[in-house]
mmCIF file of the protein (N, C-alpha, C, O) and its ligand, coordinates in Angstrom:
data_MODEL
# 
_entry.id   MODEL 
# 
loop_
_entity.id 
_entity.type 
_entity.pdbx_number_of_molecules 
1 polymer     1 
2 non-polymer 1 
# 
_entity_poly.entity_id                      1 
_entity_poly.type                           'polypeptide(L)' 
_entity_poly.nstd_linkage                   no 
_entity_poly.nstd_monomer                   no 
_entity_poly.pdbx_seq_one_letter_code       
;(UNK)(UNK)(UNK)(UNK)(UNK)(UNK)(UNK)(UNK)(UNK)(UNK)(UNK)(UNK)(UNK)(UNK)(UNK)(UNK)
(UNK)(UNK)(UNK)(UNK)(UNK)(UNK)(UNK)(UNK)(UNK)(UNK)(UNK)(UNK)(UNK)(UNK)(UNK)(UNK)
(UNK)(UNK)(UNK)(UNK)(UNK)(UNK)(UNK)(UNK)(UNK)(UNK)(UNK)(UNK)(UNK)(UNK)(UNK)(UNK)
(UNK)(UNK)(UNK)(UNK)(UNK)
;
_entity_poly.pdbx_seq_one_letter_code_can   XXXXXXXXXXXXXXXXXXXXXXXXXXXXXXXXXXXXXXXXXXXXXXXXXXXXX 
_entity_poly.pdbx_strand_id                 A 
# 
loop_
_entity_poly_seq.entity_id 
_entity_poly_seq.num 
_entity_poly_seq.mon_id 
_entity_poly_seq.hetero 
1 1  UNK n 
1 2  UNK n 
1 3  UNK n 
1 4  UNK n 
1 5  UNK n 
1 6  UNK n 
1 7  UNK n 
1 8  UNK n 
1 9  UNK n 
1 10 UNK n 
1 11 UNK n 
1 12 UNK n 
1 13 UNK n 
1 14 UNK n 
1 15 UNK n 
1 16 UNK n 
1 17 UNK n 
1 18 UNK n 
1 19 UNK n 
1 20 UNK n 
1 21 UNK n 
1 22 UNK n 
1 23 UNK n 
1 24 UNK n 
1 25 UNK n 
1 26 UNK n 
1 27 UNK n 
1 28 UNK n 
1 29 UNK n 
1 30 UNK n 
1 31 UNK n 
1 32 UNK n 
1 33 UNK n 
1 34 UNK n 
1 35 UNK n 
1 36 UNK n 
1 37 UNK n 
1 38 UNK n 
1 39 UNK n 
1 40 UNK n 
1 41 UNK n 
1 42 UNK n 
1 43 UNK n 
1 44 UNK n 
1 45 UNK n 
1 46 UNK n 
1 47 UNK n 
1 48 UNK n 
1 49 UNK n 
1 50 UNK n 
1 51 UNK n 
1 52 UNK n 
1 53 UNK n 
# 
loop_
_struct_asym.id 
_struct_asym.entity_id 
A 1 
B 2 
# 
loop_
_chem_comp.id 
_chem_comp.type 
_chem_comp.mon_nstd_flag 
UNK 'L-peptide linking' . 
ZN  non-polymer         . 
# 
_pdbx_entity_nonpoly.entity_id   2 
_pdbx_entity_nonpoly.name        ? 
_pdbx_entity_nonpoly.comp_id     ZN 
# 
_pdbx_nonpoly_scheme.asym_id         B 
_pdbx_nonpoly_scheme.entity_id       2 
_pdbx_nonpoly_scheme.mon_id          ZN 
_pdbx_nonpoly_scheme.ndb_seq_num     1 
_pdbx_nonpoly_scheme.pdb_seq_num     101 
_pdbx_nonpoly_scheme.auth_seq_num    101 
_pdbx_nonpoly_scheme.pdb_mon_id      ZN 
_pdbx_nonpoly_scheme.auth_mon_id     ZN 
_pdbx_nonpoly_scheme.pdb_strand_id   A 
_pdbx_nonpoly_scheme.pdb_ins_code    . 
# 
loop_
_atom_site.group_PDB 
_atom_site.id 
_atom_site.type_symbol 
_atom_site.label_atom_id 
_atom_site.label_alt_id 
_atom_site.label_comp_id 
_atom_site.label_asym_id 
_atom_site.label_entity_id 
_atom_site.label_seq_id 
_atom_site.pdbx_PDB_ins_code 
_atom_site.Cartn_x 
_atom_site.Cartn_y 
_atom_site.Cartn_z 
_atom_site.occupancy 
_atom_site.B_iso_or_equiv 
_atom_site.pdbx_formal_charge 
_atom_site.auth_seq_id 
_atom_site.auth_comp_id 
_atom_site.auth_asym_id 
_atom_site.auth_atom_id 
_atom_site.pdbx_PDB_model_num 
ATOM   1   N  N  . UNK A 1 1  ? 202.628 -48.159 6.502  1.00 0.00 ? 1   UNK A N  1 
ATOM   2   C  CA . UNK A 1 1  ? 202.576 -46.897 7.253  1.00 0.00 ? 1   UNK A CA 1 
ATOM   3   C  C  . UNK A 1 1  ? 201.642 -45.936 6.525  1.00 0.00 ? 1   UNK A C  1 
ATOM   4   O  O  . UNK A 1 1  ? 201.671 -45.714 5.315  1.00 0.00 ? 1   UNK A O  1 
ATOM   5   N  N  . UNK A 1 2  ? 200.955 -45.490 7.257  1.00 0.00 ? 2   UNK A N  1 
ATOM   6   C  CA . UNK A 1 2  ? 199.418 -44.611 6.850  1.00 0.00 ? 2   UNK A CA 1 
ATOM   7   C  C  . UNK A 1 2  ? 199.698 -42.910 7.172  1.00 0.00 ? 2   UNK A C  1 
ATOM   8   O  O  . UNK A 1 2  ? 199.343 -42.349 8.209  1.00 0.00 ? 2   UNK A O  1 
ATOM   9   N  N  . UNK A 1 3  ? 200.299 -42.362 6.213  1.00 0.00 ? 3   UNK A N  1 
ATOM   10  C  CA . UNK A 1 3  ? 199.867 -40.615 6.562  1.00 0.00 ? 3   UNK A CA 1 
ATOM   11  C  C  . UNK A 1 3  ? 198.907 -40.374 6.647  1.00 0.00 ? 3   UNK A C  1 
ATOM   12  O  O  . UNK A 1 3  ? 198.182 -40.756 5.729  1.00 0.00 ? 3   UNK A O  1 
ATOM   13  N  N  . UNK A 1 4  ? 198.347 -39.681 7.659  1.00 0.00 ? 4   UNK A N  1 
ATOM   14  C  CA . UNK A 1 4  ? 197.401 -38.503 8.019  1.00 0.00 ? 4   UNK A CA 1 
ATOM   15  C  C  . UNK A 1 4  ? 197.416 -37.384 7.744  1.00 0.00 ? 4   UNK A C  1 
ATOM   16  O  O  . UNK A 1 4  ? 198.577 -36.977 7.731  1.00 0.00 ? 4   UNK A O  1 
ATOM   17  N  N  . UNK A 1 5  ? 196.530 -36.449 7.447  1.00 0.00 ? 5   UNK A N  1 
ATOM   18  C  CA . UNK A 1 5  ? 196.596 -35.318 8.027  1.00 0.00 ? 5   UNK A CA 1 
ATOM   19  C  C  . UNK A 1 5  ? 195.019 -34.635 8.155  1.00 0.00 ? 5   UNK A C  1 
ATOM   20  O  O  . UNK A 1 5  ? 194.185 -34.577 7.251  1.00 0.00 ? 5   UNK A O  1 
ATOM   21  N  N  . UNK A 1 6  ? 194.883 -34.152 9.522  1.00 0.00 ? 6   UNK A N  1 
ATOM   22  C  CA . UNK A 1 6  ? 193.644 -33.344 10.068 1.00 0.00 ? 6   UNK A CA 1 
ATOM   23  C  C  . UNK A 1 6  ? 193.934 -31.716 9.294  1.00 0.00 ? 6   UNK A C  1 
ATOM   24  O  O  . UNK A 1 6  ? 194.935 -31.288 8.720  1.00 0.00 ? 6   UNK A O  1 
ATOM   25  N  N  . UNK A 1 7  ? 192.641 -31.098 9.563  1.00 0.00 ? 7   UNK A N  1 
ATOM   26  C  CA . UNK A 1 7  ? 192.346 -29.825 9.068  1.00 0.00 ? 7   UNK A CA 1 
ATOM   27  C  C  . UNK A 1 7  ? 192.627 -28.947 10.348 1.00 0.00 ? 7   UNK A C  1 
ATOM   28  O  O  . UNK A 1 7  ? 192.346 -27.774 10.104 1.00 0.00 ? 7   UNK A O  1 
ATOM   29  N  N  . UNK A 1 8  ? 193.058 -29.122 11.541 1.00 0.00 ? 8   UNK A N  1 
ATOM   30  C  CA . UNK A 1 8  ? 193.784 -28.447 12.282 1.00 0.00 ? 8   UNK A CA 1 
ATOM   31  C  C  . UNK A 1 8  ? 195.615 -29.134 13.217 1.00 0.00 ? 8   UNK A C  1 
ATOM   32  O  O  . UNK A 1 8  ? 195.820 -30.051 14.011 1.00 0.00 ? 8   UNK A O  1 
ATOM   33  N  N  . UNK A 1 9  ? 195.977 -28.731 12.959 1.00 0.00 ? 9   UNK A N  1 
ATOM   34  C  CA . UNK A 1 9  ? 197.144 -29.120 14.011 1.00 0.00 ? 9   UNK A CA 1 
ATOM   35  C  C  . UNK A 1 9  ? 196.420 -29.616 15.508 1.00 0.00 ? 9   UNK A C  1 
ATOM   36  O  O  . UNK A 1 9  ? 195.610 -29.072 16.259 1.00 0.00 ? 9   UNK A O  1 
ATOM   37  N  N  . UNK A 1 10 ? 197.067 -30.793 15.532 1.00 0.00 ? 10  UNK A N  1 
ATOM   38  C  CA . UNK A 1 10 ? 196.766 -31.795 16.857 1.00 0.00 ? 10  UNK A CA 1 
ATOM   39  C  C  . UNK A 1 10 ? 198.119 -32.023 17.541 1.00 0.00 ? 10  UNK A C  1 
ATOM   40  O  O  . UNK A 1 10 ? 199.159 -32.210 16.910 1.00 0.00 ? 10  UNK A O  1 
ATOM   41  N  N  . UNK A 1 11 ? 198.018 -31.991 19.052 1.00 0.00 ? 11  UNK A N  1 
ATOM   42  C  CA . UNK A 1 11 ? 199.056 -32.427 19.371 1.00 0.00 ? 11  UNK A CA 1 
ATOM   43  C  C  . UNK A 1 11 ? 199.104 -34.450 19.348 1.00 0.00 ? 11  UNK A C  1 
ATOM   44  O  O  . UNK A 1 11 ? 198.225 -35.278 19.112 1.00 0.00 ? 11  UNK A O  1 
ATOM   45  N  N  . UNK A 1 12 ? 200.509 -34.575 19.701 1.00 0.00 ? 12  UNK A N  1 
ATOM   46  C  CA . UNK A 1 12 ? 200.385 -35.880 19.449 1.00 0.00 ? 12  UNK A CA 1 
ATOM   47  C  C  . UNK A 1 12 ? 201.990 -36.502 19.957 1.00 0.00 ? 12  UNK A C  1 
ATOM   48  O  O  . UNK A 1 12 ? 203.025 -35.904 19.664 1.00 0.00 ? 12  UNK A O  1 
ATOM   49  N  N  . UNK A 1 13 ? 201.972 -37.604 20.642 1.00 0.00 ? 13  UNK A N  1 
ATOM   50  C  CA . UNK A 1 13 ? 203.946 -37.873 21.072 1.00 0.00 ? 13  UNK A CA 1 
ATOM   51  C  C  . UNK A 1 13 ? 204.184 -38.901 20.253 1.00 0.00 ? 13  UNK A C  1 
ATOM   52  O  O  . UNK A 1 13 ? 203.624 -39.997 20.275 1.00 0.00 ? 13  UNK A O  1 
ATOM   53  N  N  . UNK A 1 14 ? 205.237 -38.438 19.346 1.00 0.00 ? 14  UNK A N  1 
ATOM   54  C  CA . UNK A 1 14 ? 206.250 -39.207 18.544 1.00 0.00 ? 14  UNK A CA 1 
ATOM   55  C  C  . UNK A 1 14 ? 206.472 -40.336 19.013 1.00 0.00 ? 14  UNK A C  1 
ATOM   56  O  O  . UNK A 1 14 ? 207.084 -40.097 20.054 1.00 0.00 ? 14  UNK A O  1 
ATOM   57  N  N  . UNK A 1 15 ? 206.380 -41.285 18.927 1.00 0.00 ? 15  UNK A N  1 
ATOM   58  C  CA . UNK A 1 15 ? 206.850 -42.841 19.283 1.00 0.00 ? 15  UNK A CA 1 
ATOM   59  C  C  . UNK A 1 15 ? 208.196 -42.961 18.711 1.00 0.00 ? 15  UNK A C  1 
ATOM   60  O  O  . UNK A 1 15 ? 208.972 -43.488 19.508 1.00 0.00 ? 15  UNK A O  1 
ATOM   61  N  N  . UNK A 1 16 ? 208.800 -42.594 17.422 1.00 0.00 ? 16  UNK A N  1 
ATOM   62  C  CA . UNK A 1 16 ? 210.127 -42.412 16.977 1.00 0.00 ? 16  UNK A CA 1 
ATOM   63  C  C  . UNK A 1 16 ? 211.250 -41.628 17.724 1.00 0.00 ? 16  UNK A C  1 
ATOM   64  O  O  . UNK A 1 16 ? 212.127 -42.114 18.439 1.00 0.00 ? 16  UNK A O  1 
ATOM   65  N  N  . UNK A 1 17 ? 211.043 -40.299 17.410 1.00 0.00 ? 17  UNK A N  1 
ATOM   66  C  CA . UNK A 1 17 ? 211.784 -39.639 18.094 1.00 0.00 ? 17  UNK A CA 1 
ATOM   67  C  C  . UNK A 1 17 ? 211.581 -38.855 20.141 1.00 0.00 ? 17  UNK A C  1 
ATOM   68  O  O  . UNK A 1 17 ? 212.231 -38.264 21.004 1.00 0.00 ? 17  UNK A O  1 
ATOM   69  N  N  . UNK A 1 18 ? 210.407 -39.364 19.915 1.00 0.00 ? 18  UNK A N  1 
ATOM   70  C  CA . UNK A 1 18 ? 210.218 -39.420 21.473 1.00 0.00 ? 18  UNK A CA 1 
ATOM   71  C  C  . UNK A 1 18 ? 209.786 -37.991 22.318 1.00 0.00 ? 18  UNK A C  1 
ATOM   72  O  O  . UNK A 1 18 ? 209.866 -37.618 23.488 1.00 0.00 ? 18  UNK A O  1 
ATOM   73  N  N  . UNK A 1 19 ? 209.393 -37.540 21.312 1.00 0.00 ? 19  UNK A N  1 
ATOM   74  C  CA . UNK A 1 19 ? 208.988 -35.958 21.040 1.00 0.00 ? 19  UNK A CA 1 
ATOM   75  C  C  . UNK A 1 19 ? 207.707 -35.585 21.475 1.00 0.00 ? 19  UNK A C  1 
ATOM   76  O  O  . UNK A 1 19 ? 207.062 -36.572 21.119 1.00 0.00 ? 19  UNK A O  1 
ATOM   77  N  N  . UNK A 1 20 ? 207.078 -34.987 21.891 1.00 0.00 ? 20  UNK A N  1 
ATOM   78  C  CA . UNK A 1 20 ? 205.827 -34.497 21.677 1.00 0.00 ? 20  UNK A CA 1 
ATOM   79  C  C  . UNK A 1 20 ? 205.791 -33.112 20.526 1.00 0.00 ? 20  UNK A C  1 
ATOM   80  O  O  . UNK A 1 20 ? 206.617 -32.199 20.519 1.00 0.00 ? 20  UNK A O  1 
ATOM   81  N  N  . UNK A 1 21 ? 204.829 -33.224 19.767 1.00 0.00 ? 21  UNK A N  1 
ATOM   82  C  CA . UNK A 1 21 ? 204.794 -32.465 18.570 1.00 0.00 ? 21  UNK A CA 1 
ATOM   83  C  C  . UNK A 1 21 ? 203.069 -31.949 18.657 1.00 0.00 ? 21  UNK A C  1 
ATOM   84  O  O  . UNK A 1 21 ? 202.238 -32.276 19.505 1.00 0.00 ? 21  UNK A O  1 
ATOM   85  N  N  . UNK A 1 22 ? 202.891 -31.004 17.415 1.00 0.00 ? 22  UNK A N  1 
ATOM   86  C  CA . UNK A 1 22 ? 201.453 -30.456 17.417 1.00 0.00 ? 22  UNK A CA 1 
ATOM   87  C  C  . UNK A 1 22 ? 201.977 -30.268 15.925 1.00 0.00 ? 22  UNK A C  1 
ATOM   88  O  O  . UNK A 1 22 ? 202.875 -29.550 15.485 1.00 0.00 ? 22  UNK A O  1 
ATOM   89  N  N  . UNK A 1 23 ? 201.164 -31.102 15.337 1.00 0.00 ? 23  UNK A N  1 
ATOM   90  C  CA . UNK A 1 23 ? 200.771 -31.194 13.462 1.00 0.00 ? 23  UNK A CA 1 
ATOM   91  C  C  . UNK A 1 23 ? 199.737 -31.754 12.886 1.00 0.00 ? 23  UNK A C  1 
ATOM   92  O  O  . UNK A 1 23 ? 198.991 -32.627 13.330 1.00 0.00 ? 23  UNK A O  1 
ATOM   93  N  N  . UNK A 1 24 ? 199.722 -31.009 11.496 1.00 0.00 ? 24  UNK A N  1 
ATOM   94  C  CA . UNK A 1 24 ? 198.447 -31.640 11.362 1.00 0.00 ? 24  UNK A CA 1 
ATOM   95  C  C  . UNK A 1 24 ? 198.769 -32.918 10.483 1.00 0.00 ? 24  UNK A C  1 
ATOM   96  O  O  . UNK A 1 24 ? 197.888 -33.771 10.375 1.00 0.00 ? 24  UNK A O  1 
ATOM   97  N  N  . UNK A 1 25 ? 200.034 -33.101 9.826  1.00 0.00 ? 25  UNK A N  1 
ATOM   98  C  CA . UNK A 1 25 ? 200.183 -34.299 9.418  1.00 0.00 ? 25  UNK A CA 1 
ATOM   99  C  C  . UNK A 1 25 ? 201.138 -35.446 10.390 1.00 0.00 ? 25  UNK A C  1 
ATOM   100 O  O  . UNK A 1 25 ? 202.110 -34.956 10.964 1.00 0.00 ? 25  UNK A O  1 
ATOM   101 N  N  . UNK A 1 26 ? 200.853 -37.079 10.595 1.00 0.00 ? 26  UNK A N  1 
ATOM   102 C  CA . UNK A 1 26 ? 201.730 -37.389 11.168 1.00 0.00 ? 26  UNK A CA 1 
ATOM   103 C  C  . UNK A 1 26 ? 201.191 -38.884 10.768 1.00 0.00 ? 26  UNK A C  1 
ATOM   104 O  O  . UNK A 1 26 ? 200.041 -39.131 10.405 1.00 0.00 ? 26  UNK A O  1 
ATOM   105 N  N  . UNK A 1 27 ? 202.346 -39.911 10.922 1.00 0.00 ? 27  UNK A N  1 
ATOM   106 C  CA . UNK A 1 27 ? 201.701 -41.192 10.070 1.00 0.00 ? 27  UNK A CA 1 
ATOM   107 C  C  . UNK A 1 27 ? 201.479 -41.987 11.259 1.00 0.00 ? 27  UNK A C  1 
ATOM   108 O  O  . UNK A 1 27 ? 201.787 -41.568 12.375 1.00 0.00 ? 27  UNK A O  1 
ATOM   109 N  N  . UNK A 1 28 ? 200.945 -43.138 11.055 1.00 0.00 ? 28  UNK A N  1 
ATOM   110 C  CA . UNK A 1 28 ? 200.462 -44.296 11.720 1.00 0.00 ? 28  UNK A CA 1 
ATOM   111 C  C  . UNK A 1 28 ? 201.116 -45.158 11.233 1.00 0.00 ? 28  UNK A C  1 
ATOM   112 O  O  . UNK A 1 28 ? 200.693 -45.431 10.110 1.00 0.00 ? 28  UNK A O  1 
ATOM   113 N  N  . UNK A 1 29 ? 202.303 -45.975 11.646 1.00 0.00 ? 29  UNK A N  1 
ATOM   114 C  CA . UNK A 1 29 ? 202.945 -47.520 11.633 1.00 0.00 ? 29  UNK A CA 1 
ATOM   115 C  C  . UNK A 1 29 ? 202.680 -48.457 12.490 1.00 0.00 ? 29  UNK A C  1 
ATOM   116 O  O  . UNK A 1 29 ? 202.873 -48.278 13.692 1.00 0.00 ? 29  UNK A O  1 
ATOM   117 N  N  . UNK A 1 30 ? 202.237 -49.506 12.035 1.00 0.00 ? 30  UNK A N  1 
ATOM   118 C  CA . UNK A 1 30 ? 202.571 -51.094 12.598 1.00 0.00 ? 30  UNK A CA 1 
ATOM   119 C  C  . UNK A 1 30 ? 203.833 -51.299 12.968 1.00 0.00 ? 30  UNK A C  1 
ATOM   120 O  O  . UNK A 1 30 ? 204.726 -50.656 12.415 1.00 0.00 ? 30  UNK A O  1 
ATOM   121 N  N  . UNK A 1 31 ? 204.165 -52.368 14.114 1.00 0.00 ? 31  UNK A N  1 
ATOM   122 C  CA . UNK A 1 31 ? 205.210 -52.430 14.564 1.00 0.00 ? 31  UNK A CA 1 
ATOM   123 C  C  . UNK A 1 31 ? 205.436 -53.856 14.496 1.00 0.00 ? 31  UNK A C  1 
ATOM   124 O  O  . UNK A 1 31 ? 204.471 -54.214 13.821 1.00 0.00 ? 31  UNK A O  1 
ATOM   125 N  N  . UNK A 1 32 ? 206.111 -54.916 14.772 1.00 0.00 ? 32  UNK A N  1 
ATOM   126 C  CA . UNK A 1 32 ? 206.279 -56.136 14.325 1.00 0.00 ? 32  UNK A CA 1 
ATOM   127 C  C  . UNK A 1 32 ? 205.461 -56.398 15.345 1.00 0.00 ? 32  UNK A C  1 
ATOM   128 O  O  . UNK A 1 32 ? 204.612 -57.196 14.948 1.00 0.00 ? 32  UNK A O  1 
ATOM   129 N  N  . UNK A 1 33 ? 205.295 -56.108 16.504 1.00 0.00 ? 33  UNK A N  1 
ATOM   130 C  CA . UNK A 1 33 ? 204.594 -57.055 17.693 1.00 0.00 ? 33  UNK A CA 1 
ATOM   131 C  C  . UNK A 1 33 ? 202.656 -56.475 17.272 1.00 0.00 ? 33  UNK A C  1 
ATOM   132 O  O  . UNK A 1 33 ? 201.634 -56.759 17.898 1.00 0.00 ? 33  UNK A O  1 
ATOM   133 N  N  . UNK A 1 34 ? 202.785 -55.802 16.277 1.00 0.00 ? 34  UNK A N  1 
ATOM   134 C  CA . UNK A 1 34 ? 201.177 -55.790 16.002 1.00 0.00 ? 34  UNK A CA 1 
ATOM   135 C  C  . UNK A 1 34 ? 200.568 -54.385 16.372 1.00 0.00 ? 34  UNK A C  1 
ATOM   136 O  O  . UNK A 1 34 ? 199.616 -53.866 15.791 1.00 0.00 ? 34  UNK A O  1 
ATOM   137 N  N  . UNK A 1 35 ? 201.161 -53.932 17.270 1.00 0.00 ? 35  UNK A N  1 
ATOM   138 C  CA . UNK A 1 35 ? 200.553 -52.476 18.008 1.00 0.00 ? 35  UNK A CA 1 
ATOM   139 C  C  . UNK A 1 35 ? 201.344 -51.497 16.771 1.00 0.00 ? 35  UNK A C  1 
ATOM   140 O  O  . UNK A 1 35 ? 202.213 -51.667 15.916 1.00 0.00 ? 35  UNK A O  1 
ATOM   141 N  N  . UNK A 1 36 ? 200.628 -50.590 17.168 1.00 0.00 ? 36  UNK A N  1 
ATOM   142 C  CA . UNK A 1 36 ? 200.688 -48.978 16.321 1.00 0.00 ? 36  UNK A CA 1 
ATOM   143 C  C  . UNK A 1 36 ? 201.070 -47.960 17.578 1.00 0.00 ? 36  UNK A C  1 
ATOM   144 O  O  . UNK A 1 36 ? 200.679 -47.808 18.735 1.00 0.00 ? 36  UNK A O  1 
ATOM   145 N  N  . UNK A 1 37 ? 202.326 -47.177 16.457 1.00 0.00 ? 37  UNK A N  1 
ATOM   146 C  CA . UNK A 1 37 ? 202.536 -45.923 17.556 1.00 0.00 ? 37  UNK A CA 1 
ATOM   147 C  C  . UNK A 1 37 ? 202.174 -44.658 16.238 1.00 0.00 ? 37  UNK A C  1 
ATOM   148 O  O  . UNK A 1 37 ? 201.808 -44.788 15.070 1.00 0.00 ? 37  UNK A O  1 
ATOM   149 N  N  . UNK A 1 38 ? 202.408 -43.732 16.888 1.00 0.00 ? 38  UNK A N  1 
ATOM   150 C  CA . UNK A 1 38 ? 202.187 -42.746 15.736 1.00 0.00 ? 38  UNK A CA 1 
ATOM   151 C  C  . UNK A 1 38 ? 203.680 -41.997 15.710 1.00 0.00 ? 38  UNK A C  1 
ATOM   152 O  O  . UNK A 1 38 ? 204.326 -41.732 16.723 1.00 0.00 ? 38  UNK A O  1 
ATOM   153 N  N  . UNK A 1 39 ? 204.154 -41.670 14.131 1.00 0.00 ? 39  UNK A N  1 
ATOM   154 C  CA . UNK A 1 39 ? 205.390 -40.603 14.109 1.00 0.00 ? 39  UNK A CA 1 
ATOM   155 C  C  . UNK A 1 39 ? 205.208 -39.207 13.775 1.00 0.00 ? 39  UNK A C  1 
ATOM   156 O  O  . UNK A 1 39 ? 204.131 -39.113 13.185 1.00 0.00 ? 39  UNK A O  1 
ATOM   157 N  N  . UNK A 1 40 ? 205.708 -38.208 13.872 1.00 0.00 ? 40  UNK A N  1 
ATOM   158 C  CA . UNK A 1 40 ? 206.212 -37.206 13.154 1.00 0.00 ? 40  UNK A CA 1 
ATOM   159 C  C  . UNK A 1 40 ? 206.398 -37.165 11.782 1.00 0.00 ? 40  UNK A C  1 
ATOM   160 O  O  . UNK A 1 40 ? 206.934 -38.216 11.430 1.00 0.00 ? 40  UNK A O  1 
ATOM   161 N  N  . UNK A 1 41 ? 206.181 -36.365 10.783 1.00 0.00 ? 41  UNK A N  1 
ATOM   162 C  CA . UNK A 1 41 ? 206.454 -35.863 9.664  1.00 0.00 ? 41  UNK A CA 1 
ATOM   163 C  C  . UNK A 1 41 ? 207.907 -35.627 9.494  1.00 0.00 ? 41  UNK A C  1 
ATOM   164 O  O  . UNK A 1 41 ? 208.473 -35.871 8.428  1.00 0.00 ? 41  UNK A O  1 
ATOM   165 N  N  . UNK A 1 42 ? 208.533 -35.140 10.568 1.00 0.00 ? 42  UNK A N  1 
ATOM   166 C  CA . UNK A 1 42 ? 210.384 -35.632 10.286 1.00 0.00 ? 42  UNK A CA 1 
ATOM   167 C  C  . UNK A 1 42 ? 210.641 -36.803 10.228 1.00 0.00 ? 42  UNK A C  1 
ATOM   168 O  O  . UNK A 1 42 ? 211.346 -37.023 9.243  1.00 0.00 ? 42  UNK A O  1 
ATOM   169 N  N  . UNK A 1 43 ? 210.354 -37.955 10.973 1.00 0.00 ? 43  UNK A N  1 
ATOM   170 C  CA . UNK A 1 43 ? 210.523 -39.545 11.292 1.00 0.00 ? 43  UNK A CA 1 
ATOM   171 C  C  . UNK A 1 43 ? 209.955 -39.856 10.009 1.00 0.00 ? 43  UNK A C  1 
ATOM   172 O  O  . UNK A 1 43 ? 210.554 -40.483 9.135  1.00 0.00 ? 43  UNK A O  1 
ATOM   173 N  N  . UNK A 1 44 ? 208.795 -39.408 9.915  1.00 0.00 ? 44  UNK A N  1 
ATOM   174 C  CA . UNK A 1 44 ? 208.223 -40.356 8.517  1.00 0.00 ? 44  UNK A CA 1 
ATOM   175 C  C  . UNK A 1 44 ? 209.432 -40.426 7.078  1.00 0.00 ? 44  UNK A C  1 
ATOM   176 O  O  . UNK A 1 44 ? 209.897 -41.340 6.398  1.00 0.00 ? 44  UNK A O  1 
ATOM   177 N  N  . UNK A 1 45 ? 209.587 -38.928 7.109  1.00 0.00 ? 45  UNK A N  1 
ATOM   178 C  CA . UNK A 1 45 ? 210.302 -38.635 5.982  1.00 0.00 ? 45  UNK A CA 1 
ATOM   179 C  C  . UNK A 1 45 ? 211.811 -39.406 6.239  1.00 0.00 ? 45  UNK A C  1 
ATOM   180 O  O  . UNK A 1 45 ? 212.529 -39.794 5.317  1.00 0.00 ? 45  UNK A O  1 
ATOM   181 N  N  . UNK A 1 46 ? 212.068 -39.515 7.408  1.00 0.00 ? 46  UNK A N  1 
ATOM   182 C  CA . UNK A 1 46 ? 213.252 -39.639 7.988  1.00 0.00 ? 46  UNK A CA 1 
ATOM   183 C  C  . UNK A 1 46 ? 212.994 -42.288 7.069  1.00 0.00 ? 46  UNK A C  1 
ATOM   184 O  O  . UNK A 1 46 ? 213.512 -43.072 6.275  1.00 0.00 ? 46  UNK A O  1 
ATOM   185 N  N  . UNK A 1 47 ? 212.118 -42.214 7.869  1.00 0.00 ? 47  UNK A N  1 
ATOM   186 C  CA . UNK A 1 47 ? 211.977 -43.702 7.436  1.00 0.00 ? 47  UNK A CA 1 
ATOM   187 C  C  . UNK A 1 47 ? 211.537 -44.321 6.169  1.00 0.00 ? 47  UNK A C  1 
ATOM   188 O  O  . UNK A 1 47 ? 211.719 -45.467 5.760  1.00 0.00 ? 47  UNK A O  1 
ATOM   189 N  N  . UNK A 1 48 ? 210.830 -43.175 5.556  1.00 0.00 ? 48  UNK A N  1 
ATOM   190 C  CA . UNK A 1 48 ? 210.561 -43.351 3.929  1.00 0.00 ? 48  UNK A CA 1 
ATOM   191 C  C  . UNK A 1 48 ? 211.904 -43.322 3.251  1.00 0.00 ? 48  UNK A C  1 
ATOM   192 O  O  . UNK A 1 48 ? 211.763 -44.032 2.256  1.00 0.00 ? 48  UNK A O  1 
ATOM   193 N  N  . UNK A 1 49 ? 213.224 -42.826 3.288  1.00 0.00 ? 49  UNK A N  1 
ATOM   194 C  CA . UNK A 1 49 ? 214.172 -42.257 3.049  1.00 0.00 ? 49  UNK A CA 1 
ATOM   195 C  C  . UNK A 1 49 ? 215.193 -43.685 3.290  1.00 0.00 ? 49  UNK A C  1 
ATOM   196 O  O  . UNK A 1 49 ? 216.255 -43.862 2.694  1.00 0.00 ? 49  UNK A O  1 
ATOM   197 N  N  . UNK A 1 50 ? 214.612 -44.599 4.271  1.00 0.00 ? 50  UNK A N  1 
ATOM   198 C  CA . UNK A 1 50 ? 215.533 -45.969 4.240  1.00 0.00 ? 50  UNK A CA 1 
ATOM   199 C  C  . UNK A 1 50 ? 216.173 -45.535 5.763  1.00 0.00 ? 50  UNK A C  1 
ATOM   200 O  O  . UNK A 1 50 ? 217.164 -46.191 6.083  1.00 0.00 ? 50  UNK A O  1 
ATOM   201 N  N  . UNK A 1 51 ? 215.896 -44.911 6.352  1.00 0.00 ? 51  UNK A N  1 
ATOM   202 C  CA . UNK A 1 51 ? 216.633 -44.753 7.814  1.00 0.00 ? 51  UNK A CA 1 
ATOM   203 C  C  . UNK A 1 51 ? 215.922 -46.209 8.635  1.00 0.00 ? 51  UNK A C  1 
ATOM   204 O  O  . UNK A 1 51 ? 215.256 -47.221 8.418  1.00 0.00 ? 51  UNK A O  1 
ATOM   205 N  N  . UNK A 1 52 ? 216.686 -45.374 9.804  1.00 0.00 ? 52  UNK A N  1 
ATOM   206 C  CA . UNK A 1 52 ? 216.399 -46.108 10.778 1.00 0.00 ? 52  UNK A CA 1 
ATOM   207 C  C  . UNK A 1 52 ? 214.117 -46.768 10.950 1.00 0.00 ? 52  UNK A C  1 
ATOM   208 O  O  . UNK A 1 52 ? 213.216 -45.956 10.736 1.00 0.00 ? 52  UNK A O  1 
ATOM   209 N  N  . UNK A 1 53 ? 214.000 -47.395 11.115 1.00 0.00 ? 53  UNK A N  1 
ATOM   210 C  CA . UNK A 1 53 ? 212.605 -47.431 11.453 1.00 0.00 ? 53  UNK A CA 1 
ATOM   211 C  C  . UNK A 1 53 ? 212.341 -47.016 12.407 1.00 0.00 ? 53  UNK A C  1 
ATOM   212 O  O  . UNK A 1 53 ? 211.165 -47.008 12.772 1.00 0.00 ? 53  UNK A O  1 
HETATM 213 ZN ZN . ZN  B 2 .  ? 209.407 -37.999 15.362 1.00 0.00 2 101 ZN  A ZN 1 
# 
């Protein structure tokens, strides 16, 4: 899983929590079937932390 972060706030929809958000940091995960969704900076922290994926 790849953090980002742009020099302005972007919007962007949570694939985790199912959210639409506007940040400038938010990570990029692989998923077992190969595709990428993007999360939130809560989710990230939330899955770095051993939660749920
Ligand atoms: Zn999220």
């Amino acid at each position: 899983m790849t953090m980002t972060r742009s020099a302005q706030a972007e919007p962007f929809h949570c694939g985790r929590c199912n959210t639409d958000k506007k940040a400038k940091a938010k990570a990029v995960r692989q998923k077992d079937d190969g595709t990428t969704d993007v999360i939130c900076n809560g989710c990230y922290g939330n899955v770095m932390a051993g939660g749920d994926p």
